[in-house]
N, C-alpha and C positions, 0 to 999 in steps of 0.2 A: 817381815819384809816381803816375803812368797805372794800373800795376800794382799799386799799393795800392788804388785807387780800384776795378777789376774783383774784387779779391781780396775785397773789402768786400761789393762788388755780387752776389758769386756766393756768400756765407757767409748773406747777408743772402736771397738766392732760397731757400738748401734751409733755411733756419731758417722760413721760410712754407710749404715745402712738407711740411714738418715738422707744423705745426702744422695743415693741411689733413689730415695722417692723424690729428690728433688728431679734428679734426671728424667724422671717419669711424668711429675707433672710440668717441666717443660716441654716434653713430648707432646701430652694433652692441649699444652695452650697451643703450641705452632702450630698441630691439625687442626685445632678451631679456629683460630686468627689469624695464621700465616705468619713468616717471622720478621714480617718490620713495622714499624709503627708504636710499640711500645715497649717497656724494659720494665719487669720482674722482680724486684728486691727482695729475697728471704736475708732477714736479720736476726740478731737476737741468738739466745740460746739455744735455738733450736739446728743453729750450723755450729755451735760447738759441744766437748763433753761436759756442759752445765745443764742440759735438759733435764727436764724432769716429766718422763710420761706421766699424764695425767693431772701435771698440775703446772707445768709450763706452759705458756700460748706460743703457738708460731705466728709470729711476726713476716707480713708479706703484703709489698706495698705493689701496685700496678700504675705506672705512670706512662702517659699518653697523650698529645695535643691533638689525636684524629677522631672527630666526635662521631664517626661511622663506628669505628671501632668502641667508643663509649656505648653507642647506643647500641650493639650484639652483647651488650652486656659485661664486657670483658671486665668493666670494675668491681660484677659479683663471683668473677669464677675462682679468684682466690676461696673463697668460702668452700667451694666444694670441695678443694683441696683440705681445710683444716674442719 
């Protein structure tokens, strides 16, 4: 049971450190785009401890009606994220 308990503890660490890169790449988008105008979806596995580095995808939807903001490209900058 010890080993469930570490197994828990250490799925439970990268799932926060997970979500600290998410803090990071909302950082990245607000200094490029500014913060209104569009809204960020991270889904999926990768906000919880079902990840699998290396063979999970991160799931991240970029939605927006301001086609200024489409055309700075803001609908590829997820990609540089994953």
């Amino acid at each position: 049971m010890a080993v469930d308990m570490v197994s828990k503890k250490n799925a439970r660490e990268k799932t926060i450190a997970r979500l600290y890169e998410l803090l990071e790449l909302q950082e990245k988008v607000k200094k490029q785009f500014g913060v209104d105008g569009y809204n960020v979806f991270v889904f999926g596995s990768y906000v919880t401890n079902y990840y699998v580095e290396g063979q999970s995808d991160i799931d991240i939807a970029i939605y927006t009606e301001d086609f200024d903001l489409y055309n700075k490209d803001i609908h590829v900058f997820g990609r540089i994220f994953c």
